[in-house]
N, C-alpha and C positions, 0 to 999 in steps of 0.2 A: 565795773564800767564796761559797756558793750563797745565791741570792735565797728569803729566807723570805718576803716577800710572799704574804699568803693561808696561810699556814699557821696551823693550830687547834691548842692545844696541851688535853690533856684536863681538865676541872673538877674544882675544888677544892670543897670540902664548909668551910664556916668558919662560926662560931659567935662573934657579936659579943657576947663576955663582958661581963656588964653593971657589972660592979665595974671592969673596964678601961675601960669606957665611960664611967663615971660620973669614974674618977681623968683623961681625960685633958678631960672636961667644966671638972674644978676648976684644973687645968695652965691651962687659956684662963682661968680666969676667968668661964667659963660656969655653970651653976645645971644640976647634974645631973640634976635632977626636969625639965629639958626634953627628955630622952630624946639620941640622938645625933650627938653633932654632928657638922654637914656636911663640917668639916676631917678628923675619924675615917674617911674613904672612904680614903684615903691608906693608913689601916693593913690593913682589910677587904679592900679591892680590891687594889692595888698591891701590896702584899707579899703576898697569896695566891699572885698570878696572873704575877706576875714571877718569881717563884723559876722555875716553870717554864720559862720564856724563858732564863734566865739559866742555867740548871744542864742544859741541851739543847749538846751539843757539838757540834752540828749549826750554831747560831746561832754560835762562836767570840768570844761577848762573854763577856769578861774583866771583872771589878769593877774592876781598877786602870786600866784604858782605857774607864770609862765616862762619861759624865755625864748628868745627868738635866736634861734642855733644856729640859721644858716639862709641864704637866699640865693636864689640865680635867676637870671632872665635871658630868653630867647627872643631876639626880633626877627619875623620875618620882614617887617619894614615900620619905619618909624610913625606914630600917630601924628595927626595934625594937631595945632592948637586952636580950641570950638570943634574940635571930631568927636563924636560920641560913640563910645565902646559901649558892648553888650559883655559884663565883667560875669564869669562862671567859676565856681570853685570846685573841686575833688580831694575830698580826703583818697589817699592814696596809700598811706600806710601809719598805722595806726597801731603799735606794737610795747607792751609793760614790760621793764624789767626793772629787777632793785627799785622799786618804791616810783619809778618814773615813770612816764610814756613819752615815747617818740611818735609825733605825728608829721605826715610831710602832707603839706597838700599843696595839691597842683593846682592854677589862675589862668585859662582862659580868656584871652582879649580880642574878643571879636569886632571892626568894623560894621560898617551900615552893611556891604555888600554880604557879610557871613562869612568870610576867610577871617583866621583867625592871624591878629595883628604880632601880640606879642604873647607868652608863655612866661609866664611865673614859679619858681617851687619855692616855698617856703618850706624849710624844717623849726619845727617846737617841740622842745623841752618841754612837760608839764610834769610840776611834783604833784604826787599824789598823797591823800591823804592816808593814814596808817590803817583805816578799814578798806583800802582798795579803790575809794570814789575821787 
């Protein structure tokens, strides 16, 4: 399996629907009139920006050989709801050991303006198959 480290995969155009917003505000037990929430990055970011990673045959991660190790997020200020992000991925490190691989990649979320809104890292677990793939 080739090292994705450093690899960019191209942006996503996403559009944080504000009824989605607002239904998953009511889900926590949040006050939707607070615009949205911080845990909503997860859907914005992460499923934009992963499908990419994940649906590249290049990477050989598999869903049923996956798990999702770890997450963190940076805002430099919170999106609106109806703002649309320009969603950017980075495998960032990409390393085998004992039958695994450890991938982290980093989610760029850029507003209309091009400052970047919020920051994602995801860490994955992927088992690997007994030939190395």
């Amino acid at each position: 399996m080739a090292d994705l480290t450093g690899k960019r995969y191209p942006p996503v155009l996403t559009r944080l629907d504000a009824e989605r917003c607002a239904e998953f505000a009511r889900v926590l037990g949040d006050d939707p009139d607070q615009g949205v929430p911080p845990t909503f990055a997860a859907v914005y970011a992460l499923k934009a920006a992963a499908a990419r990673l994940f649906e590249d045959p290049e990477s050989g991660i598999t869903l049923s050989g996956l798990l999702h190790s770890e997450q963190e997020f940076e805002w430099r200020r919170h999106p609106e709801p109806g703002e649309s992000l320009t969603v950017e991925g980075t495998v960032t490190q990409d390393l085998a050991r004992r039958g695994m691989r450890f991938v982290t990649y980093r989610i760029e979320c850029r507003g209309a303006d091009g400052e970047v809104a919020v920051t994602a890292v995801a860490g994955f677990v992927v088992r690997q198959a007994a030939d190395g793939s």
